[in-house]
CHARMM internal coordinates of N, CA and C (Angstrom, degrees):
IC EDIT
DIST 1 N 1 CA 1.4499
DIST 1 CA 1 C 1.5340
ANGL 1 N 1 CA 1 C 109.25
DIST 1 C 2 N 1.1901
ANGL 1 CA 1 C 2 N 114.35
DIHE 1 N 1 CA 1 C 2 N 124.94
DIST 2 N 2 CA 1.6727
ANGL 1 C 2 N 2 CA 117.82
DIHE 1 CA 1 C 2 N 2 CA 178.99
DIST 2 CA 2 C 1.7098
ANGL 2 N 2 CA 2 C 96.51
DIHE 1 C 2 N 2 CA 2 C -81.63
DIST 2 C 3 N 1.2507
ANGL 2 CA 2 C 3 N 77.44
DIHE 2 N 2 CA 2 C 3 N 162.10
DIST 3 N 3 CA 1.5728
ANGL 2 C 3 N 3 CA 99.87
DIHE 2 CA 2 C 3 N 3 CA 176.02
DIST 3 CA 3 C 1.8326
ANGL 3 N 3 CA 3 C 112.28
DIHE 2 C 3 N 3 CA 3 C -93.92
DIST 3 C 4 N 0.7856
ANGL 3 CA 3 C 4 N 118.14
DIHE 3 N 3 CA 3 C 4 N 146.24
DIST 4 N 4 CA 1.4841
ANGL 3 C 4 N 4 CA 122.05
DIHE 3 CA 3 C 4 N 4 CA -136.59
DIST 4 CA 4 C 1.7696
ANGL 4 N 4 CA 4 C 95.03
DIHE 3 C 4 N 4 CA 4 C -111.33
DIST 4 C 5 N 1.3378
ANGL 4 CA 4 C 5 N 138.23
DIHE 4 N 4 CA 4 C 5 N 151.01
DIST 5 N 5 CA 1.6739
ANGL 4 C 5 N 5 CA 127.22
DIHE 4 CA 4 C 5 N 5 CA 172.93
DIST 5 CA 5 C 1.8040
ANGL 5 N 5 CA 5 C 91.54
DIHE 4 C 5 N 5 CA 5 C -124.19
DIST 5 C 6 N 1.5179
ANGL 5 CA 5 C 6 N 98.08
DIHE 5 N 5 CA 5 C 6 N 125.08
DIST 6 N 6 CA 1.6952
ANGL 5 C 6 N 6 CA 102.86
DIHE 5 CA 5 C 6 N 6 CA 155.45
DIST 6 CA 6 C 1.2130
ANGL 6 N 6 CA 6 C 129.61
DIHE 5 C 6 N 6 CA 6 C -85.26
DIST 6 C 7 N 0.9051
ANGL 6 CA 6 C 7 N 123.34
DIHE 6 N 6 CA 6 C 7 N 107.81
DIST 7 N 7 CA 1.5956
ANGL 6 C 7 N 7 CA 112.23
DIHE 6 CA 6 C 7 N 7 CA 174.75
DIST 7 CA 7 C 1.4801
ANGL 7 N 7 CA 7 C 122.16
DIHE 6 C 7 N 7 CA 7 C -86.58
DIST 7 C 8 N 0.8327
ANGL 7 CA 7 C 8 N 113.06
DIHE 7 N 7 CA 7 C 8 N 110.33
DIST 8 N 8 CA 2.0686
ANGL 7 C 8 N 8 CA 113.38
DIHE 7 CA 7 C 8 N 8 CA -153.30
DIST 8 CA 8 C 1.8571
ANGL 8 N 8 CA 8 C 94.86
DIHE 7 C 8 N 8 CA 8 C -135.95
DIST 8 C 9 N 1.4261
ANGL 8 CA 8 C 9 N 103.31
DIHE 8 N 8 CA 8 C 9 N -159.67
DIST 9 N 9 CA 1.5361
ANGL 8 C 9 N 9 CA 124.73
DIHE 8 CA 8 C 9 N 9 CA -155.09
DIST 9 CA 9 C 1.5813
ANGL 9 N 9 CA 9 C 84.22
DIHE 8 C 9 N 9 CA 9 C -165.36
DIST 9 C 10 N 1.2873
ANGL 9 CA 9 C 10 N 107.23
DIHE 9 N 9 CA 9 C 10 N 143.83
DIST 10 N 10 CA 1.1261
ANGL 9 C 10 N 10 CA 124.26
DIHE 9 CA 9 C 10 N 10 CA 156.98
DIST 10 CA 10 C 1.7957
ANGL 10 N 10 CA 10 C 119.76
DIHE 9 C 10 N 10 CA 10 C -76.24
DIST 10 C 11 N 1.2107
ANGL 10 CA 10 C 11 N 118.67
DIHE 10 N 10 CA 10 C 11 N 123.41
DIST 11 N 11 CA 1.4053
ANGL 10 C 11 N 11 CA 111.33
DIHE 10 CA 10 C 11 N 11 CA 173.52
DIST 11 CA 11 C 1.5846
ANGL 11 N 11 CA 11 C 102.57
DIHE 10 C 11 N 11 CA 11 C 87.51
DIST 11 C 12 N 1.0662
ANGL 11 CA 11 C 12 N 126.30
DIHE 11 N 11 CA 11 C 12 N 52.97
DIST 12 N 12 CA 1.7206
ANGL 11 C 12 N 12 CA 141.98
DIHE 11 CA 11 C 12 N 12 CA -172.78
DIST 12 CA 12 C 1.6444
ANGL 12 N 12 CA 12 C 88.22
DIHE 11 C 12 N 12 CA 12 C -154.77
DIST 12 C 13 N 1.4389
ANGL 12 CA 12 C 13 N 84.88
DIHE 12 N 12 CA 12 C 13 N 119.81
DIST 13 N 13 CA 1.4129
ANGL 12 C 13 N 13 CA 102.34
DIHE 12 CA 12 C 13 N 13 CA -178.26
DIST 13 CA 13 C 1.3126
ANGL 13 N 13 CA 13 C 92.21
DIHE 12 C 13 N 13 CA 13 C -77.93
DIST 13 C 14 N 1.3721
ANGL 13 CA 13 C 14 N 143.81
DIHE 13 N 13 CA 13 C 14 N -41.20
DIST 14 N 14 CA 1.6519
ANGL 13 C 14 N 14 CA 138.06
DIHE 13 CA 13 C 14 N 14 CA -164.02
DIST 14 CA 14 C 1.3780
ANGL 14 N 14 CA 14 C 112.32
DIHE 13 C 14 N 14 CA 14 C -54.64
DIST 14 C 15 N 1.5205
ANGL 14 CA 14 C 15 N 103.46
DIHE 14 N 14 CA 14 C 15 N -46.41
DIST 15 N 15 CA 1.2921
ANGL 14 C 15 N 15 CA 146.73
DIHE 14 CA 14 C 15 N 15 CA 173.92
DIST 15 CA 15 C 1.6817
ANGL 15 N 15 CA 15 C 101.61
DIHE 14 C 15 N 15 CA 15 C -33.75
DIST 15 C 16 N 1.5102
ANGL 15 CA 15 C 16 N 109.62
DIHE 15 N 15 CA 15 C 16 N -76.87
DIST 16 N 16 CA 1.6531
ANGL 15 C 16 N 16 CA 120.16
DIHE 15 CA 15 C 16 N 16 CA -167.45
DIST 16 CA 16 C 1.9631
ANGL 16 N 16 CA 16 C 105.20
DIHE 15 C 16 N 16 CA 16 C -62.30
DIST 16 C 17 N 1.8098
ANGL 16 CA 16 C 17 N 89.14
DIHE 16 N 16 CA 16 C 17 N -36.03
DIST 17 N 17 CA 1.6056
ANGL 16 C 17 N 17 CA 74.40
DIHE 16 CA 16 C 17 N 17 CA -176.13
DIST 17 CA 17 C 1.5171
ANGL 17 N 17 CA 17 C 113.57
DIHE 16 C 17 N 17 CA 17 C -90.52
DIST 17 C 18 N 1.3435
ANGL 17 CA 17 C 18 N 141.61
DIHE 17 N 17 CA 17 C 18 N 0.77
DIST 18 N 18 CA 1.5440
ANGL 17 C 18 N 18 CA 139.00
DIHE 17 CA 17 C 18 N 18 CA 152.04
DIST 18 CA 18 C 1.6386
ANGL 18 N 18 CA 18 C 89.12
DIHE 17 C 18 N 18 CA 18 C -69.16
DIST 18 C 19 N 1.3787
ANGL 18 CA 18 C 19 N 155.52
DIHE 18 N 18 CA 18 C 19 N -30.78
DIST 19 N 19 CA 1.0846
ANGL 18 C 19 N 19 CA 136.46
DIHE 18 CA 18 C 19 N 19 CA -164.11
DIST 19 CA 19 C 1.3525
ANGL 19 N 19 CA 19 C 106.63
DIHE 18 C 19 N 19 CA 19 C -89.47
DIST 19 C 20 N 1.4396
ANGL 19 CA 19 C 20 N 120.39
DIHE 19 N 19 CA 19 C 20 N -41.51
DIST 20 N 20 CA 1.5570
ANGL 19 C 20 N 20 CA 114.55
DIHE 19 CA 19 C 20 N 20 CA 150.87
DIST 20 CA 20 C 1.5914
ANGL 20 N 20 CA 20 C 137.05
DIHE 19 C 20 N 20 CA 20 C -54.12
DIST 20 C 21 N 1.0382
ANGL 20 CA 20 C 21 N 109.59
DIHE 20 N 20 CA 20 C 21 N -25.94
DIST 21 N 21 CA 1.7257
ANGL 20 C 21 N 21 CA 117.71
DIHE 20 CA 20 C 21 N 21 CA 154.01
DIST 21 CA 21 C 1.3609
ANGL 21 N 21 CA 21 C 117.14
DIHE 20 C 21 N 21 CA 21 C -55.53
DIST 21 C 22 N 1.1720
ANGL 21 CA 21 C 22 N 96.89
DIHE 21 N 21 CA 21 C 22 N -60.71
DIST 22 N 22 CA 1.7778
ANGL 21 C 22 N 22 CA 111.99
DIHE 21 CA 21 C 22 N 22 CA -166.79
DIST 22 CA 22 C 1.7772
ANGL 22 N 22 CA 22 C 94.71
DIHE 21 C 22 N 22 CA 22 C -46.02
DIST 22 C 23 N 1.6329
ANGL 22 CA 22 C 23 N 105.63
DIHE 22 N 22 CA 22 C 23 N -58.48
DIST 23 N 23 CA 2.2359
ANGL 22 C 23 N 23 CA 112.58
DIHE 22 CA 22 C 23 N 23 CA -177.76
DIST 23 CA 23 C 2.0066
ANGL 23 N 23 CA 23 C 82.82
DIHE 22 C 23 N 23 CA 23 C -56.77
DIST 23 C 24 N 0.6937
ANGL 23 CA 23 C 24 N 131.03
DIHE 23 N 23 CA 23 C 24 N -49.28
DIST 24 N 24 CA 1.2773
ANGL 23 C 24 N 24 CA 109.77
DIHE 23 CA 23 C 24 N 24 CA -155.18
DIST 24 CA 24 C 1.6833
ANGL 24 N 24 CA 24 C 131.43
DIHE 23 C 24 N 24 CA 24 C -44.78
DIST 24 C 25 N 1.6331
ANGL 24 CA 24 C 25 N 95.38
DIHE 24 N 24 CA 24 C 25 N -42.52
DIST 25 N 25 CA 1.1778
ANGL 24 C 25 N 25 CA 139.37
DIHE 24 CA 24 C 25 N 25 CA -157.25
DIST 25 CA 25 C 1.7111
ANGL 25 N 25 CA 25 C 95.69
DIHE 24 C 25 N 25 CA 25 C -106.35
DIST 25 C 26 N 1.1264
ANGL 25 CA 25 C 26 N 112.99
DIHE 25 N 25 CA 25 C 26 N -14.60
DIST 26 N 26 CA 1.5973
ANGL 25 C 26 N 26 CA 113.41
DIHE 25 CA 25 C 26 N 26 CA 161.93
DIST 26 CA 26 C 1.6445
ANGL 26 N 26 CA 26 C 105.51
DIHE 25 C 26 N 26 CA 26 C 64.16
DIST 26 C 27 N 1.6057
ANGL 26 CA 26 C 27 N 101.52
DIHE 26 N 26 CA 26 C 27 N 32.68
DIST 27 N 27 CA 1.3997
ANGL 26 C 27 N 27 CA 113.91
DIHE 26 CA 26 C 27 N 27 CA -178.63
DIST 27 CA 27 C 1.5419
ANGL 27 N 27 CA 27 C 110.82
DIHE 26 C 27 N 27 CA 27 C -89.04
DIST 27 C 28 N 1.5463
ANGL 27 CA 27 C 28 N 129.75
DIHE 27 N 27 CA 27 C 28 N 119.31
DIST 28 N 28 CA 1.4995
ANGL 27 C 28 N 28 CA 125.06
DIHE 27 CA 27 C 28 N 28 CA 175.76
DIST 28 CA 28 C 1.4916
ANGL 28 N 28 CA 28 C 92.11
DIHE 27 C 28 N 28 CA 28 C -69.81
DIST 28 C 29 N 1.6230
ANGL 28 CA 28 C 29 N 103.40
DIHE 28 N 28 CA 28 C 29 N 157.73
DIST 29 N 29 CA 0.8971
ANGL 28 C 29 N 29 CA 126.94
DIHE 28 CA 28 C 29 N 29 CA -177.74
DIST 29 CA 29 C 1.7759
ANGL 29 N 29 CA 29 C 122.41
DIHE 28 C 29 N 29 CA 29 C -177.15
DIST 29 C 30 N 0.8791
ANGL 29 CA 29 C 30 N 120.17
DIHE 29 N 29 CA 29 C 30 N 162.66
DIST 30 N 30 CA 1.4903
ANGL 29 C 30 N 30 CA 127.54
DIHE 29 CA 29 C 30 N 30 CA -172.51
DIST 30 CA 30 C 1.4430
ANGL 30 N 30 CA 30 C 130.08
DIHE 29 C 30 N 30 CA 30 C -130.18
DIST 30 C 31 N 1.8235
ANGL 30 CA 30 C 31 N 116.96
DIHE 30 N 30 CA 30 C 31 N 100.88
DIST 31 N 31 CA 1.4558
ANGL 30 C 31 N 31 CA 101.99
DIHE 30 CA 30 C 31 N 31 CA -163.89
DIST 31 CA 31 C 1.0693
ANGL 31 N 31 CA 31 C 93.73
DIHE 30 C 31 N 31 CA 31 C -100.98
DIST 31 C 32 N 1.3173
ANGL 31 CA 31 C 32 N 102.43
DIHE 31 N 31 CA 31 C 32 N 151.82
DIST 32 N 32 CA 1.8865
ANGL 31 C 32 N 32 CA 155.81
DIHE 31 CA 31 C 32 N 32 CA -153.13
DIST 32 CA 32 C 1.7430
ANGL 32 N 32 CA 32 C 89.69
DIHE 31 C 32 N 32 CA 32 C -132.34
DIST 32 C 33 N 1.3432
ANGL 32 CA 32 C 33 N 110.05
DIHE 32 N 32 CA 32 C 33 N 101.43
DIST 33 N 33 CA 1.5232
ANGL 32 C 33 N 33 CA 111.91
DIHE 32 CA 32 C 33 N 33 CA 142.10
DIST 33 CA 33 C 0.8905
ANGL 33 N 33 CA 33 C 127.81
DIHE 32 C 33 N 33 CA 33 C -100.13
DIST 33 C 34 N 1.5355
ANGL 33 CA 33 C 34 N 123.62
DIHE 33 N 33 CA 33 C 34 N 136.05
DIST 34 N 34 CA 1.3042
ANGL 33 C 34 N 34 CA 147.10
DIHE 33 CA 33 C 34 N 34 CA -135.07
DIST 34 CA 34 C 1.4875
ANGL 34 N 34 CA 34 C 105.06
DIHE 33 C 34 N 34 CA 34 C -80.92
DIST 34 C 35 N 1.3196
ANGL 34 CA 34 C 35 N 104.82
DIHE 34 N 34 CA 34 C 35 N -49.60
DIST 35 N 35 CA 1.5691
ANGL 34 C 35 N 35 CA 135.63
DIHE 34 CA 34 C 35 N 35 CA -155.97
DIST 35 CA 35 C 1.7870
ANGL 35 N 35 CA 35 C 97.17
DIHE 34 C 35 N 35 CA 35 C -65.86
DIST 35 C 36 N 1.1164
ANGL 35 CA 35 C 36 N 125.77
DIHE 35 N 35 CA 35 C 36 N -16.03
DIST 36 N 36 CA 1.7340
ANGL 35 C 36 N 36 CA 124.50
DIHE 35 CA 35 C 36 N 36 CA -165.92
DIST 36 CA 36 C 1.6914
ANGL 36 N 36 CA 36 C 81.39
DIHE 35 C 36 N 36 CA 36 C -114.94
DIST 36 C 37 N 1.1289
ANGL 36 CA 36 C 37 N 129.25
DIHE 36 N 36 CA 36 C 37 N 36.15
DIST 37 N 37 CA 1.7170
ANGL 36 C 37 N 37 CA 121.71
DIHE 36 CA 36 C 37 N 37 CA 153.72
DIST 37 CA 37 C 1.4510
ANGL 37 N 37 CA 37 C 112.66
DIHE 36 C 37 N 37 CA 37 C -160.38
DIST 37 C 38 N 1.0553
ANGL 37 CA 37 C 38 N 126.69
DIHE 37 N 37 CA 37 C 38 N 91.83
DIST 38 N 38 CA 1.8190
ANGL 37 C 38 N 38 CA 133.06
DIHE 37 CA 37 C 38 N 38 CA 147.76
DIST 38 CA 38 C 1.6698
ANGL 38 N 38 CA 38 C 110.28
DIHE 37 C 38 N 38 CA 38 C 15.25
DIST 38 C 39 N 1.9533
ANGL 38 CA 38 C 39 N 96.94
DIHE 38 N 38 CA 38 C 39 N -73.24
DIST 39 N 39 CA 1.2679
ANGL 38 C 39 N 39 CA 99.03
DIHE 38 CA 38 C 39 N 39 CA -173.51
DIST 39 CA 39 C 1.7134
ANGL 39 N 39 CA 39 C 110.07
DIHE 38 C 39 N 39 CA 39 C -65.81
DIST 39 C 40 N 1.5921
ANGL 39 CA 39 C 40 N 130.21
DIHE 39 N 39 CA 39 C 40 N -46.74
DIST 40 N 40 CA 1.1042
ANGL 39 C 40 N 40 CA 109.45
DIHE 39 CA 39 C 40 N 40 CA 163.65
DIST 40 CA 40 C 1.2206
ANGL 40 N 40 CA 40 C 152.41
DIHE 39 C 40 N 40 CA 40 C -49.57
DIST 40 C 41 N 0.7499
ANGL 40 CA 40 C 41 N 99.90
DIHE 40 N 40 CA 40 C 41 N -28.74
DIST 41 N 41 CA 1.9133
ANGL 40 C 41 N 41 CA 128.00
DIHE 40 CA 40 C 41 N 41 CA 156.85
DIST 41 CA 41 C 1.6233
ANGL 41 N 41 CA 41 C 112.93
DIHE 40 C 41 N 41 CA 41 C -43.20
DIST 41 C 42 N 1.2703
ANGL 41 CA 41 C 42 N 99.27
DIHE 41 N 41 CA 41 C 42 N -52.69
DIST 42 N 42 CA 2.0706
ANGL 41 C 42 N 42 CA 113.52
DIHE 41 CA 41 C 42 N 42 CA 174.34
DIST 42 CA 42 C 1.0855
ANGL 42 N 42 CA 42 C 84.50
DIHE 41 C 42 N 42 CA 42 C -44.90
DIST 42 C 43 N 1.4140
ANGL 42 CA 42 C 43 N 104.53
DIHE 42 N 42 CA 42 C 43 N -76.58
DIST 43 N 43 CA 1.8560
ANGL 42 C 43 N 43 CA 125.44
DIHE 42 CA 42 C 43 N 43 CA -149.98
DIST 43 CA 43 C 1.4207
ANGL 43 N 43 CA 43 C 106.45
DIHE 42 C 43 N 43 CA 43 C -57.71
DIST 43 C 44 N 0.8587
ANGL 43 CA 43 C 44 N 111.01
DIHE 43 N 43 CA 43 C 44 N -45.55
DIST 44 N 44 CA 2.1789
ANGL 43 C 44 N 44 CA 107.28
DIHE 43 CA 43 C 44 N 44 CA -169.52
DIST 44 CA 44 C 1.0787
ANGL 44 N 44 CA 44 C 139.95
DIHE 43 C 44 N 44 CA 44 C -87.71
DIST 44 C 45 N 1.7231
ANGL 44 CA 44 C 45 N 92.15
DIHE 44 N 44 CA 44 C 45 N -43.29
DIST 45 N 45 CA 1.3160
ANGL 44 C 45 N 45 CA 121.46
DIHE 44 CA 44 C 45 N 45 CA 150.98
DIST 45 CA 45 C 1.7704
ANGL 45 N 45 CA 45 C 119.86
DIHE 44 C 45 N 45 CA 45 C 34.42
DIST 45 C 46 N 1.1987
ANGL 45 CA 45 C 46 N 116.87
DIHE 45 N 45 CA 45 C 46 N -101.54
DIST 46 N 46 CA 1.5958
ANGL 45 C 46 N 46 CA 129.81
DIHE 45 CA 45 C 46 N 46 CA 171.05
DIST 46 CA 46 C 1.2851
ANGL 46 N 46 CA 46 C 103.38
DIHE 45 C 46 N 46 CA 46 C -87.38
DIST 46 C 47 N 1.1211
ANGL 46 CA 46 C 47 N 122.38
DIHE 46 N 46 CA 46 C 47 N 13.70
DIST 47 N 47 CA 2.0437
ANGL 46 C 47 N 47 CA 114.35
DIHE 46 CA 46 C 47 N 47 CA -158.19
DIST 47 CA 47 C 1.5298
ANGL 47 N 47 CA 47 C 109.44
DIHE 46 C 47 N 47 CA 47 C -97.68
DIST 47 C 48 N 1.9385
ANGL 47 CA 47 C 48 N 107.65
DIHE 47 N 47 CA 47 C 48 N -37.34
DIST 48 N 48 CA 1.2260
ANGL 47 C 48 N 48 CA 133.85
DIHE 47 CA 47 C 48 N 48 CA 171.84
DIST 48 CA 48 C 1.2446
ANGL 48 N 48 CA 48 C 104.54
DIHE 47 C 48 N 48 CA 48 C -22.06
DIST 48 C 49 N 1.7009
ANGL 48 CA 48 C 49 N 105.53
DIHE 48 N 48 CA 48 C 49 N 119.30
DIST 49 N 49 CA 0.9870
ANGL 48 C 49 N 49 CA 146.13
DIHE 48 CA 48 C 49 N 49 CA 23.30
DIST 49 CA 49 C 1.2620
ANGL 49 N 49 CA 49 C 95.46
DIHE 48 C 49 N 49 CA 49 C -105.80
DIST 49 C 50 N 1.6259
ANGL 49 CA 49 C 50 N 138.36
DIHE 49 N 49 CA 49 C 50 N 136.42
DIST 50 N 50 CA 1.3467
ANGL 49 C 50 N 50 CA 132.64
DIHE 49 CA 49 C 50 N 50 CA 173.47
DIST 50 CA 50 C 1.7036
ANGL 50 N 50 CA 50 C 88.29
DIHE 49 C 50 N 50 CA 50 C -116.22
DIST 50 C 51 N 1.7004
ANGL 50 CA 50 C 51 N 115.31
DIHE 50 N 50 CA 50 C 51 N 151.10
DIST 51 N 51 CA 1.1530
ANGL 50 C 51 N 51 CA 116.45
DIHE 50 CA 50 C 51 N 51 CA 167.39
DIST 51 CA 51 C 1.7433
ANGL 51 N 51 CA 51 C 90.90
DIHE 50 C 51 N 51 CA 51 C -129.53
DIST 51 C 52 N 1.5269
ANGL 51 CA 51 C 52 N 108.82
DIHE 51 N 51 CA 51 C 52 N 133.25
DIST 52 N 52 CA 1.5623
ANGL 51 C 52 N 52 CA 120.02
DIHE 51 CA 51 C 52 N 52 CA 157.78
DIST 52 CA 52 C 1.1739
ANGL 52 N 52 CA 52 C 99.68
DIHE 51 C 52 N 52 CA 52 C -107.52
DIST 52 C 53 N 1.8006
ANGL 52 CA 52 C 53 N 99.16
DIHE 52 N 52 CA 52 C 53 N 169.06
DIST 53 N 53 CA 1.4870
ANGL 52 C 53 N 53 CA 121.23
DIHE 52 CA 52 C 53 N 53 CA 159.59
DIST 53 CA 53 C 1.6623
ANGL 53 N 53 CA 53 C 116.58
DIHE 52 C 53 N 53 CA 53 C -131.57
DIST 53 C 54 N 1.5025
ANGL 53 CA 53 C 54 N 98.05
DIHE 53 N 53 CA 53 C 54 N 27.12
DIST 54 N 54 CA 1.2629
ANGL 53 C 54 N 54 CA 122.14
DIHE 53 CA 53 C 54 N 54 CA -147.08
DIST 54 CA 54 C 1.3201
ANGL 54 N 54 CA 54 C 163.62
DIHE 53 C 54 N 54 CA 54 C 81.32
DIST 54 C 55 N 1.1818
ANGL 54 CA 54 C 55 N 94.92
DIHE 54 N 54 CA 54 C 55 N -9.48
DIST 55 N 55 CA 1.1204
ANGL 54 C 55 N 55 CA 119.65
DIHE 54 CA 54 C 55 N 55 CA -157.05
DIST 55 CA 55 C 1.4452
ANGL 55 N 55 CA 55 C 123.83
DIHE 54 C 55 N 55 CA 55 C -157.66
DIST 55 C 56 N 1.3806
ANGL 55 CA 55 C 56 N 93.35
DIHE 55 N 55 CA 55 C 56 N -8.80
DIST 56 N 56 CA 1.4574
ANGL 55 C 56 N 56 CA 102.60
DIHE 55 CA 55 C 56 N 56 CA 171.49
DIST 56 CA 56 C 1.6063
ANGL 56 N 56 CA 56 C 98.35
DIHE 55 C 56 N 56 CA 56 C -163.77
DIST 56 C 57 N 1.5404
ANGL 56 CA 56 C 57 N 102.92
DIHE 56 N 56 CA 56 C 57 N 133.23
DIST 57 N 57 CA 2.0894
ANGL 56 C 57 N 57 CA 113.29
DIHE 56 CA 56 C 57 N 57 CA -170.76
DIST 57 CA 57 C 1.9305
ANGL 57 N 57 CA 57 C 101.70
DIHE 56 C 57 N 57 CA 57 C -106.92
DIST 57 C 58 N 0.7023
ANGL 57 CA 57 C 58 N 113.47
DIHE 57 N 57 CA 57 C 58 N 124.17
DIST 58 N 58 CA 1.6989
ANGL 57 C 58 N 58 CA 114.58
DIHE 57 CA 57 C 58 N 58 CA 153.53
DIST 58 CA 58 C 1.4436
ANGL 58 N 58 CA 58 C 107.60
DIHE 57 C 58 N 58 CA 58 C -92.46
DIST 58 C 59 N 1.2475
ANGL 58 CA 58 C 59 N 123.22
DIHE 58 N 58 CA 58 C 59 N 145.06
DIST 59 N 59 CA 1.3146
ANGL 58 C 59 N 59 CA 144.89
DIHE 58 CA 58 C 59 N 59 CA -174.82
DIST 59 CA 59 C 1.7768
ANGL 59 N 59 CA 59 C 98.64
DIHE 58 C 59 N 59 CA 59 C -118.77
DIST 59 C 60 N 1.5519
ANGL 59 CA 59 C 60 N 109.64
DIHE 59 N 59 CA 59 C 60 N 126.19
DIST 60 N 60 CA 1.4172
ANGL 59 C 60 N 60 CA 123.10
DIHE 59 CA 59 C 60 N 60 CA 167.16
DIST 60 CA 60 C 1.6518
ANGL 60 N 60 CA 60 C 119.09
DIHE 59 C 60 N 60 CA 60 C -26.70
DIST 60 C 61 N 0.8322
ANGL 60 CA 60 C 61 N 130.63
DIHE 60 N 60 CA 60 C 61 N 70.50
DIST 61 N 61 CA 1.4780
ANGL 60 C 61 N 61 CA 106.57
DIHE 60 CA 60 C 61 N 61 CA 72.34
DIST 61 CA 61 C 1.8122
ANGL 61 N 61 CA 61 C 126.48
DIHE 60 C 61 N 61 CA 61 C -137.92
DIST 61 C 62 N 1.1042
ANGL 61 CA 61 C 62 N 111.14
DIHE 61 N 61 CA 61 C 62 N 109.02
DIST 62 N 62 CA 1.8200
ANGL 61 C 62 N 62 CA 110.68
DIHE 61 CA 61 C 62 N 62 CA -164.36
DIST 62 CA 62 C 1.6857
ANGL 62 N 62 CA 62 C 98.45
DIHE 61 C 62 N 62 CA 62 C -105.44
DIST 62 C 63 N 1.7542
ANGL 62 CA 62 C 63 N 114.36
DIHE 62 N 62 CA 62 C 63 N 173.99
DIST 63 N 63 CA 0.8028
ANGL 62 C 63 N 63 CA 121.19
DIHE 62 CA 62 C 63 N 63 CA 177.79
DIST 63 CA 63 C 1.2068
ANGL 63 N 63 CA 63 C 123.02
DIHE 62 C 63 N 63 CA 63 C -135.38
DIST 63 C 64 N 1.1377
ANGL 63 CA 63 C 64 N 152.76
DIHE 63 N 63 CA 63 C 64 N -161.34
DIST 64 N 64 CA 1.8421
ANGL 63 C 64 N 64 CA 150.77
DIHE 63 CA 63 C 64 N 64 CA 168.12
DIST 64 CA 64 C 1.1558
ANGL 64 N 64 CA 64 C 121.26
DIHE 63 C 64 N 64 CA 64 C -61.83
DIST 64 C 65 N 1.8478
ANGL 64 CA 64 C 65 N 118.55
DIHE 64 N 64 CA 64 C 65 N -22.98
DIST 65 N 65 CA 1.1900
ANGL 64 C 65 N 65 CA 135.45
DIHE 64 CA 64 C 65 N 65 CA 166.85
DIST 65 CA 65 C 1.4576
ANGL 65 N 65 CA 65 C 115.25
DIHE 64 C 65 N 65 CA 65 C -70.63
DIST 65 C 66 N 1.3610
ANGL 65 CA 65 C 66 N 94.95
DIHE 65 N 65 CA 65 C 66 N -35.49
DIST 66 N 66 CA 1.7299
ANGL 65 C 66 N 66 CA 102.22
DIHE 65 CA 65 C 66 N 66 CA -160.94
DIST 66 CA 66 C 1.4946
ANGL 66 N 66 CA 66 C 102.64
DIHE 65 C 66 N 66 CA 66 C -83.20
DIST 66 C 67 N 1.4789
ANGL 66 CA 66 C 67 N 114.35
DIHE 66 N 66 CA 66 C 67 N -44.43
DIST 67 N 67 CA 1.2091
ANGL 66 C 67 N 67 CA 133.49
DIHE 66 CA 66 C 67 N 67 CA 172.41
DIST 67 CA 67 C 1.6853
ANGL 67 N 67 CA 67 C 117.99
DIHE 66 C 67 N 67 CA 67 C -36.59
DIST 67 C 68 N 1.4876
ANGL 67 CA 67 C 68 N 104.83
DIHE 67 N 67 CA 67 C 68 N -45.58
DIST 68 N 68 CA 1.1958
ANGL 67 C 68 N 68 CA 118.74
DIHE 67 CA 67 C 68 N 68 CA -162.93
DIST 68 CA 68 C 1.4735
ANGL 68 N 68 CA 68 C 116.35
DIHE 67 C 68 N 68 CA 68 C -89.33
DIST 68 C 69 N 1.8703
ANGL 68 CA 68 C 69 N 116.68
DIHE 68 N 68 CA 68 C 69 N -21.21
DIST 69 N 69 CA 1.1078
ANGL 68 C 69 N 69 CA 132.74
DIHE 68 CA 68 C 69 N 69 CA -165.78
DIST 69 CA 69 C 1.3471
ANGL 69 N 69 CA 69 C 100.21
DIHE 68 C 69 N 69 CA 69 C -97.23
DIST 69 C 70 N 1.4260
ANGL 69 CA 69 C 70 N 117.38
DIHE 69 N 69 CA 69 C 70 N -1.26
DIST 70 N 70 CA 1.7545
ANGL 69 C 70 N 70 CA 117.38
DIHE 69 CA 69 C 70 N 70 CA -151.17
DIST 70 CA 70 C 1.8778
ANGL 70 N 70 CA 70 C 81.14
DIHE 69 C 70 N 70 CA 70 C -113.83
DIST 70 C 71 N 1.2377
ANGL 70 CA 70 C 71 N 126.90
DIHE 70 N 70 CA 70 C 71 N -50.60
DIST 71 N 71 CA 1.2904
ANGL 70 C 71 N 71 CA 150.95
DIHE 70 CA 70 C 71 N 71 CA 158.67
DIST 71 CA 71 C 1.8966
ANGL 71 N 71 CA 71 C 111.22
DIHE 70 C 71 N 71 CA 71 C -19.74
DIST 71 C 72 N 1.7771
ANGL 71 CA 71 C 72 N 89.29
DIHE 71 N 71 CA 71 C 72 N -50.78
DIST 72 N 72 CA 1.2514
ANGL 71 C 72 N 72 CA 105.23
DIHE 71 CA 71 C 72 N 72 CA -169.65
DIST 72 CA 72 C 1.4145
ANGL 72 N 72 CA 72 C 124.00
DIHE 71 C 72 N 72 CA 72 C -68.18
DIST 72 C 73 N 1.6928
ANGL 72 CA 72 C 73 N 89.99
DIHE 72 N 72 CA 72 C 73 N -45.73
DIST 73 N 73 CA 1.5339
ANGL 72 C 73 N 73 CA 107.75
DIHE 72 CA 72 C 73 N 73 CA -177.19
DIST 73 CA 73 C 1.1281
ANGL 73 N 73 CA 73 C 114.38
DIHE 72 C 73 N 73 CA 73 C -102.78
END
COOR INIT
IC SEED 1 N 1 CA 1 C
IC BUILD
């Protein structure tokens, strides 16, 4: 199972509840706020909550399935 990167905002409700999924699902992971980089900011912008695994991003709105398959691969 890879370890998973959030890319979030502080104070984004979408944000807290993909971050409560993520503990749910007992998925590691690493949040990345957007707001302390320019270039992330381009990139994320409206996208929040994006989850990678590097190599592959889901865009809001994901689920425990999606979470887990993204984890997988």
């Amino acid at each position: 199972m890879k370890k998973l990167t959030l890319y979030s905002r502080l104070e984004c409700p979408l944000c807290e509840i993909a971050e409560e999924l993520l503990q749910t699902e007992a998925v590691q992971y690493e949040f990345v706020d957007i707001d302390d980089s320019a270039e992330l900011i381009k990139q994320y912008h409206v996208r929040v909550p994006v989850l990678s695994n590097g190599q592959r991003e889901l865009d809001w709105p994901y689920g425990a399935k999606d979470i887990q398959e993204l984890a997988d691969g």
